[in-house]
N, C-alpha and C positions, 0 to 999 in steps of 0.2 A: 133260189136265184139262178142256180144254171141251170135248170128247168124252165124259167122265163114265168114261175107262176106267181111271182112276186117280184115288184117294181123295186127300185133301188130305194127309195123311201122305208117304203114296207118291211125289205129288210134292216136296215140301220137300226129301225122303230122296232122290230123284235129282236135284235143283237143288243141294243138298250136295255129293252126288258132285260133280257138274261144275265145281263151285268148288273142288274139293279136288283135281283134276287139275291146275291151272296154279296161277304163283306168282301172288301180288295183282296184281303189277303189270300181268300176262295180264290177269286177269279185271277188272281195270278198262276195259278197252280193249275187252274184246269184243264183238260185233254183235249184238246182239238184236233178230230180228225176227219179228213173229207172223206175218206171210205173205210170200212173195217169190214171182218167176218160176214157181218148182217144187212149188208148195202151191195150195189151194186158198187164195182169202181170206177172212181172217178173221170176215167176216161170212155169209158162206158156212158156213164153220164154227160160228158160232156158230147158224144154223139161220136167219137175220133179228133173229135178237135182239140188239136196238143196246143194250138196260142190258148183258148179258153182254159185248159187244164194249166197252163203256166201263170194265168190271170190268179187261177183262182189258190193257185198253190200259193204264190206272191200276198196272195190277200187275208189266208192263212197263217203266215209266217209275222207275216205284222200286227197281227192280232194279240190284245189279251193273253196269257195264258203258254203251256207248251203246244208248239205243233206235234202231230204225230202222224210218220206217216206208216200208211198198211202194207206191209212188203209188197213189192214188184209194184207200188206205183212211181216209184225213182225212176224206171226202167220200160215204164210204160205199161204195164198189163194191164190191161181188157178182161171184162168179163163182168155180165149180171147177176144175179140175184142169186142166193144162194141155190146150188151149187157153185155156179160159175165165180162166183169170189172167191172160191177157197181153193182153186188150183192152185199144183202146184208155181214154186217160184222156180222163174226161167233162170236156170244158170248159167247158161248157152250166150255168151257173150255176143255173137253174129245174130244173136234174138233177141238181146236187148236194145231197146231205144238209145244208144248213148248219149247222144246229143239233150237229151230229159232228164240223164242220170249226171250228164254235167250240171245241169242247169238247178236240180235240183242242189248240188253241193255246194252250188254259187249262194242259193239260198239261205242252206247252212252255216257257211262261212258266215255271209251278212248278217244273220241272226246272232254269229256267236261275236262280231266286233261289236256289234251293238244291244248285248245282252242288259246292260242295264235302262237302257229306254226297253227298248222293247220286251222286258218282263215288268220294266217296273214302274212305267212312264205314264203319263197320260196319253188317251183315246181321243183324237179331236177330230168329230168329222166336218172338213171345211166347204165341200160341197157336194152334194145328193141332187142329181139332174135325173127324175125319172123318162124323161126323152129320150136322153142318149143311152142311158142306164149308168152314168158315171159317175162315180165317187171316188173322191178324192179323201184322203185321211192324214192327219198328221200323228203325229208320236214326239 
């Protein structure tokens, strides 16, 4: 999806899938992460674009499952394929993105007042527009 090679349909329709292979109890537990070791990161991905990387961290955190995220993407780090994922983590606070690493916390928090919907709730998606690419989802 934020490669744009798949319609907002398309995905929901394989996000389905993947929730229809294990029992609930599976998919409450499972790992969700938009970058690791083995990916590029996520803002990489997203081309620089920190609304999209915020889109899609939000879209994460509402998910199924734990979010997880890859060090230095709170904070905003860049970098492709491996090697460039496994640098090191910026600790250089004047090199970190702050305003990402709030926004990230905001996320957190929100995840953790609403821990029992969003680990253990229902998935309802209310509307899939592949025109605009929007989706809307309840919990």
């Amino acid at each position: 999806f934020v490669k744009k090679t798949l319609t907002a349909s398309e995905m929901v329709s394989a996000l389905n899938e993947q929730l229809m292979l294990y029992r609930r109890q599976t998919n409450e537990v499972m790992f969700n992460a938009m970058d690791t070791h083995d990916t590029a990161r996520l803002l990489t991905l997203c081309q620089g674009d920190q609304r999209l990387q915020k889109q899609i961290l939000t879209f994460m955190f509402m998910q199924i499952g734990a979010p997880c995220l890859y060090y230095g993407t709170e904070v905003g780090m860049a970098g492709g394929y491996d090697p460039g994922c496994r640098a090191c983590m910026i600790w250089d606070t004047a090199k970190q993105n702050r305003q990402m690493l709030q926004f990230v916390r905001q996320l957190v928090h929100f995840r953790r007042n609403y821990a029992a919907v969003l680990s253990q709730g229902q998935l309802i998606w209310k509307l899939v527009d592949d025109q605009t690419g929007l989706i809307i989802l309840q919990r």
